[in-house]
C-alpha positions in Angstrom: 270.7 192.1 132.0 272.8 189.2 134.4 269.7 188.2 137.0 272.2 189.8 139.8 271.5 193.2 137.9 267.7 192.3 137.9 267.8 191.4 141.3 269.2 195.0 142.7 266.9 197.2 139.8 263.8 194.9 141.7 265.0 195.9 144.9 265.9 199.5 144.1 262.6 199.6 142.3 260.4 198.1 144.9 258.1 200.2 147.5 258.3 197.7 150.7 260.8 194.7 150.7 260.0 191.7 153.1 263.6 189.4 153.6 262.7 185.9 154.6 265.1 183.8 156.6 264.1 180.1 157.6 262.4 178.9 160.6 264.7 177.0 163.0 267.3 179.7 161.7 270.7 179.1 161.8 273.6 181.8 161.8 273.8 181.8 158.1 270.0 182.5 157.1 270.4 185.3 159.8 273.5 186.8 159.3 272.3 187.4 155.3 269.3 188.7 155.7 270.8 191.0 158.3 273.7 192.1 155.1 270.7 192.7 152.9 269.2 195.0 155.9 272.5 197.0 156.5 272.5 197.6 152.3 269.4 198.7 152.3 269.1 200.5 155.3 272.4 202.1 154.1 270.3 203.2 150.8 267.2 204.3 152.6 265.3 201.4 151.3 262.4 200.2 153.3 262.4 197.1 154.3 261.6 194.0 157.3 263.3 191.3 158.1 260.8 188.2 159.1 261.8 185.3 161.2 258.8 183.3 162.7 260.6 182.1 165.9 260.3 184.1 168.9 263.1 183.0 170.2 266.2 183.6 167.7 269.7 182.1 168.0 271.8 184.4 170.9 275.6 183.8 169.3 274.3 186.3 166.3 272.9 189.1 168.8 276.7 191.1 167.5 275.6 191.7 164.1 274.4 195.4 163.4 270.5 195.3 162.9 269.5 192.2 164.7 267.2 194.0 167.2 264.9 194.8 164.0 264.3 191.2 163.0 260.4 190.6 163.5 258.3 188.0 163.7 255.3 190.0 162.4 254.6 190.2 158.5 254.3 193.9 157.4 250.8 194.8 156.3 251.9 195.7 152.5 255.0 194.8 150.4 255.7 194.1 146.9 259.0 192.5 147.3 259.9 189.6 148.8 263.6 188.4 149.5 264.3 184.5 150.6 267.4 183.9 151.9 268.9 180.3 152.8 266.0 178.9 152.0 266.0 176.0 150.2 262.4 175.9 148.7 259.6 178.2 149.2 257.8 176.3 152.1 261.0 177.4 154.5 260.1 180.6 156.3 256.9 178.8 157.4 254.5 181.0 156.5 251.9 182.7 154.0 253.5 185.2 151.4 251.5 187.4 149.2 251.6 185.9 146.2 251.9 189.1 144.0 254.7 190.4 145.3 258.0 189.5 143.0 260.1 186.8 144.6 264.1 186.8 144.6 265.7 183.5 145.6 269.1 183.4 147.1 270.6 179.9 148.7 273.4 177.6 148.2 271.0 174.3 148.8 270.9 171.6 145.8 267.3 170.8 146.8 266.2 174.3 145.8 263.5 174.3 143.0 264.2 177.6 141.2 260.7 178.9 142.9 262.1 182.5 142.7 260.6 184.8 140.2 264.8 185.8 140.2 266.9 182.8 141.2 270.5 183.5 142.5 271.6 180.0 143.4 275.1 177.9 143.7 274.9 174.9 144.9 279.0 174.4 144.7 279.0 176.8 147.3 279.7 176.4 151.1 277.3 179.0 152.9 274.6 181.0 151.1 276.4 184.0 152.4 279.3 183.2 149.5 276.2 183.5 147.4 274.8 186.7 148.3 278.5 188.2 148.4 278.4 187.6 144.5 274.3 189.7 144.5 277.4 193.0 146.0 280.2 192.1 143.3 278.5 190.9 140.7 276.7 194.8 140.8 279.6 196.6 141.9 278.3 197.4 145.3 279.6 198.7 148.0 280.6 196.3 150.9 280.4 198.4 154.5 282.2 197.4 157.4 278.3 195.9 158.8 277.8 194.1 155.5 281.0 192.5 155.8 280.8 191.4 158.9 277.4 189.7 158.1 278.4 187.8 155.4 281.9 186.8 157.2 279.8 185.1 159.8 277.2 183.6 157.6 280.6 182.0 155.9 282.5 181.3 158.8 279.5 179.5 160.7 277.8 177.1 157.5 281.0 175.9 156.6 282.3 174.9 160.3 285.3 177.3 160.7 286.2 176.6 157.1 286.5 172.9 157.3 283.9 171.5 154.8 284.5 170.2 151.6 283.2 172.9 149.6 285.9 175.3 151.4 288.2 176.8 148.5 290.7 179.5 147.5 287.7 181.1 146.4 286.3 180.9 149.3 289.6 182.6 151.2 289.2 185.3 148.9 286.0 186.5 149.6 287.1 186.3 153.2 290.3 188.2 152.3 287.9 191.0 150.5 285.1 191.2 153.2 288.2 191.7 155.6 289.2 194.4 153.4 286.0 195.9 153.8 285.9 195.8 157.7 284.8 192.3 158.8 286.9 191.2 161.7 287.6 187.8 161.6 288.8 187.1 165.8 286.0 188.9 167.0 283.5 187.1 164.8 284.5 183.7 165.6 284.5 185.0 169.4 281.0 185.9 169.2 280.0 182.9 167.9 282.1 180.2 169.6 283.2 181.7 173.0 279.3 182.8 174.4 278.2 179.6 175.3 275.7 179.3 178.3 275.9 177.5 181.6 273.0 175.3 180.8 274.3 174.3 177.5 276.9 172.4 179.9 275.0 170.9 181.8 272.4 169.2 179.2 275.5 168.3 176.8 276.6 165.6 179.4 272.4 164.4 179.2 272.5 164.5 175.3 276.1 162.4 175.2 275.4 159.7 177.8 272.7 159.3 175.2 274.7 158.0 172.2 274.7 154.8 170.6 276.2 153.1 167.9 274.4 151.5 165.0 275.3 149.0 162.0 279.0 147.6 163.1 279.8 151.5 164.1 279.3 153.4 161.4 276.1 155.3 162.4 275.8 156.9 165.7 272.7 158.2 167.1 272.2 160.8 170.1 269.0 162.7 171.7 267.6 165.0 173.7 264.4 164.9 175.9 262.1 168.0 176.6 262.6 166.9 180.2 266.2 167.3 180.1 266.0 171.0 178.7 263.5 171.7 181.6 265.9 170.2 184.5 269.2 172.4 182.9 267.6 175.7 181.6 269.0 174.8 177.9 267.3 174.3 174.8 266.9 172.6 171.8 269.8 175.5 170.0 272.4 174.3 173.0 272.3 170.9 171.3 273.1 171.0 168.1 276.6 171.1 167.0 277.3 167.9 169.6 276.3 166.1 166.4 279.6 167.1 165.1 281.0 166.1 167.8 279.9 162.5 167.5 281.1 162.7 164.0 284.3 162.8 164.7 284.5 159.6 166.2 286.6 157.6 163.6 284.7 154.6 162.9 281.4 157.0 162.4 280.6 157.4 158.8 276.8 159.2 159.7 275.9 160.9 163.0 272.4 161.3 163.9 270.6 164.3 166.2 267.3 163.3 167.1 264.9 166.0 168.9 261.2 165.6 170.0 259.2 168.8 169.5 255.5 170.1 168.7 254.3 166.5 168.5 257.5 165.5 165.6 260.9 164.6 166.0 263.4 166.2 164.1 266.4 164.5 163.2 270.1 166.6 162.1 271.9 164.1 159.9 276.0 164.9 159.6 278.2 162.6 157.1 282.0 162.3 156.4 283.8 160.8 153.5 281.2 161.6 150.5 278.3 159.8 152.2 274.9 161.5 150.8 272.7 162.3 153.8 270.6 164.3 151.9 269.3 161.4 150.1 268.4 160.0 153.3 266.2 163.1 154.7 264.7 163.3 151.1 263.0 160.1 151.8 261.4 161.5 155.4 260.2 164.8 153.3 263.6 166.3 154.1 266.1 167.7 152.7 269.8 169.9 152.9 273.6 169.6 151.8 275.3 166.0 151.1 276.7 165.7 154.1 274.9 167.7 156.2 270.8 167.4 155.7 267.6 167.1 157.9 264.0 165.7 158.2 261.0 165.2 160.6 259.5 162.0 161.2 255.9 162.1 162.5 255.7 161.4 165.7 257.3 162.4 169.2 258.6 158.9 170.5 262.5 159.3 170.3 263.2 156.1 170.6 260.9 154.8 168.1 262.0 157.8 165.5 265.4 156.3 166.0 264.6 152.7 165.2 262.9 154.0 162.3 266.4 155.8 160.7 268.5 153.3 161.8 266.1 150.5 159.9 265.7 152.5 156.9 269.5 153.2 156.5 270.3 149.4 157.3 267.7 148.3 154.4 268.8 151.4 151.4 272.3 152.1 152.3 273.9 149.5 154.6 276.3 146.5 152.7 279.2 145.2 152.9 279.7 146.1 156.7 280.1 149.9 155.4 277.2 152.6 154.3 277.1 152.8 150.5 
């Protein structure tokens, strides 16, 4: 038996599945724990799907069954699904430790901690990943599944612009297209439902930026202050990291936020640079070129001279970042 076909028999098998997605979620930890909720809705098998954060990201509100996410643990389960999460400590928050675990991601930093592991780390989105859980099985892909795991797709690999992005990868959009996923109205609903107050704290978070080490590392933030003054928050912020990555001479763009006492830094690369090795060494961790960490302690500016220093002492020669 292939661990996909363990992975559905534990599923079909179980009395009470709990799906964890990561705290901090991001469209593709929601959008595939929301296709495992359609399936198993579709097949009558009870379930929850747990996020901790009250306040979940808006531009995935489209996809069918988001209204059910909770942030309350069911009282009994035996099952418990992880989805994007790359190691256990993720979901941020106590499991019961006899229920069976299935791990499903795409991270490199994940530690096998599943009881069932479903892992590629070649992959661009952990949505690809779970598409394989339906194929692999023979599943049936319905119009809401496929529009879940377009998203997840669509959103971790930027539009299908990262590195990982391959024929394959076109395929599986081809099929879930097939199957009912609609790819102009997904990217509308999650590119073209921006708010007001993103707008006006992105000019804030920009007049911010500075450039580090000849150019090559560039560094912006954002104040709780500032979220107060335009109505945004912390979720209206985060792709302008991309943005500063596309200056050309940036090789590594940094996103540094203060929050509950921490700062947490969003570290984005280009041409093969390893962030990942980077957050590792802040407790950290993600994808080669895109990764994050915390440092431990809520002084921005201090968080930042900390990065910059560390990157100019482990990674910086030459006039380039090694």
């Amino acid at each position: 038996m292939s661990f996909y076909q363990e992975a559905l028999e534990t599923i079909r098998q179980a009395h009470y599945i709990l799906v964890l997605t990561h705290i901090n979620p991001d469209v593709d930890t929601i959008s595939c724990g929301l296709a495992l909720s359609n399936f198993m809705y579709e097949n009558k098998i009870k379930h929850k799907v747990f996020n901790k954060m009250d306040n979940l990201p808006r531009n995935v509100n489209f996809l069918n069954r988001f209204e059910h996410i909770t942030n309350k643990l069911p009282t009994s389960y035996d099952v418990v699904v992880y989805v994007d999460c790359g190691d256990q400590r993720r979901p941020a928050v106590e499991i019961n430790s006899d229920a069976k675990m299935i791990n499903i991601d795409h991270h490199a930093s994940n530690d096998y901690f599943g009881d069932i592991n479903i892992l590629d780390e070649t992959k661009a989105s952990t949505a690809e990943v779970l598409y394989q859980f339906f194929k692999q099985n023979n599943l049936k892909i319905s119009a809401n599944v496929a529009t879940c795991l377009y998203a997840g797709m669509y959103d971790d690999s930027i539009q299908f612009s990262t590195p990982r992005v391959d024929g394959e990868m076109f395929q599986i959009a081809h099929h879930l297209c097939d199957c009912g996923a609609n790819p102009s109205y997904v990217a509308d609903m999650l590119t073209k439902r921006e708010s007001l107050a993103k707008y006006r704290l992105l000019p804030l978070v920009l007049g911010s930026l500075e450039l580090h080490l000849e150019g090559t590392v560039a560094t912006i933030y954002t104040l709780p202050e500032w979220l107060i003054t335009t109505g945004a928050d912390y979720r209206d912020v985060e792709d302008s990291v991309n943005m500063i990555l596309s200056i050309s001479v940036v090789q590594i763009a940094i996103l540094l936020r203060p929050t509950n006492g921490k700062t947490r830094l969003s570290l984005r690369s280009k041409n093969g640079i390893d962030v990942s090795k980077i957050a590792s060494e802040f407790q950290g961790g993600g994808h080669k070129m895109a990764a994050g960490c915390t440092i431990e302690h809520d002084n921005v500016l201090k968080a930042k001279n900390e990065i910059i220093n560390f990157i100019k002492n482990n990674f910086y020669t030459n006039g380039g970042i090694q």
